[in-house]
Phi, psi and omega in degrees: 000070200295358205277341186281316172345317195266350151311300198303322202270329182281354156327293158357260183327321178320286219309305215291280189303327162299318184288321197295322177278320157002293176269024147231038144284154185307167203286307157354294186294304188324310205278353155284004159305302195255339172318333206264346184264343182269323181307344197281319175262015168267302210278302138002298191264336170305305173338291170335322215257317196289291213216059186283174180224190188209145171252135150261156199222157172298123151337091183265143187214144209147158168236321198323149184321303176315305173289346177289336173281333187278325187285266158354319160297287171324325185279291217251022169221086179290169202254067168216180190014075171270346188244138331273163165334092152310312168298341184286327190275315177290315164306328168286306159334305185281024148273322156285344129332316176257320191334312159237038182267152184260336186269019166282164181234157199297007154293333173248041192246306168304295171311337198268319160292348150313300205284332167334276176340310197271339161321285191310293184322308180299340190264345173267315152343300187262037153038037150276347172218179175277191167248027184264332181272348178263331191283309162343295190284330180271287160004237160340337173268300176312306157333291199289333137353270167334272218295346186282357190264332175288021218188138176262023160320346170279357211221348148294290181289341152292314182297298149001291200282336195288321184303295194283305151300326159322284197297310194308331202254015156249024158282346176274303194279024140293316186257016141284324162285355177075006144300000000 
């Protein structure tokens, strides 16, 4: 169903505009959001590291725009280290992103899980993943959620990021002064 294509690739803009209200949440909430997104892709390269895995995908045949897109897909994405779905984790992430925000409003709380949903479908559709690497990534996203709302591992990573920025910007504002 090479037509799910335009789901995998418009996800971004989901992941982008969600993550983006994410960090304008109170500061609590923000850095466990993305504190629960980095563990998430720390487990993710251990996965990787650990425990690669392999997809075999379908013989595509076709000229039409879709299968060509889906041919472009396949090229520049290989059918290696799937578990888990990163696109399955991040979509799911932008759903813990609006979920209990109040000033989101609940049609789009619904779509971000539609689009989830349509997520999952597309990765299983264009045969990037099982659906055992999409249950992983929603999974492996909740999880790392839980532990970041439990646990004060978000106030590391504030100080981190709080750090990483300080120095960028008086590596910045040095070469403005011409020092």
């Amino acid at each position: 169903m090479p037509q799910f294509i335009i789901i995998y690739f418009g996800c971004y803009l989901f992941w982008v505009v969600n993550y983006f209200m994410a960090s304008m949440r109170e500061e609590k909430v923000k850095y466990r959001f993305f504190t629960a997104d980095f563990y998430a892709r720390l487990v993710c390269m251990l996965c990787f590291i650990f425990y690669p895995t392999t997809n075999t995908r379908p013989v595509l045949a076709g000229t039409d725009i879709w299968t060509q897109a889906v041919r472009f897909l396949y090229t520049v994405d290989k059918p290696i280290n799937l578990f888990p779905s990163i696109h399955c984790m991040a979509s799911w992430f932008s759903c813990i992103a609006v979920r209990k925000n109040r000033k989101i409003s609940n049609w789009y709380k619904a779509f971000s899980v539609l689009m989830t949903v349509l997520v999952v479908i597309s990765t299983l559709a264009l045969r990037q993943h099982v659906w055992q690497d999409a249950a992983a990534g929603i999974l492996l996203a909740e999880v790392t959620w839980q532990i970041s709302r439990r646990t004060n591992g978000w106030q590391i990573y504030r100080r981190l990021t709080e750090k990483i920025v300080n120095k960028l910007g008086n590596r910045i504002g040095m070469r403005r002064d011409g020092k």
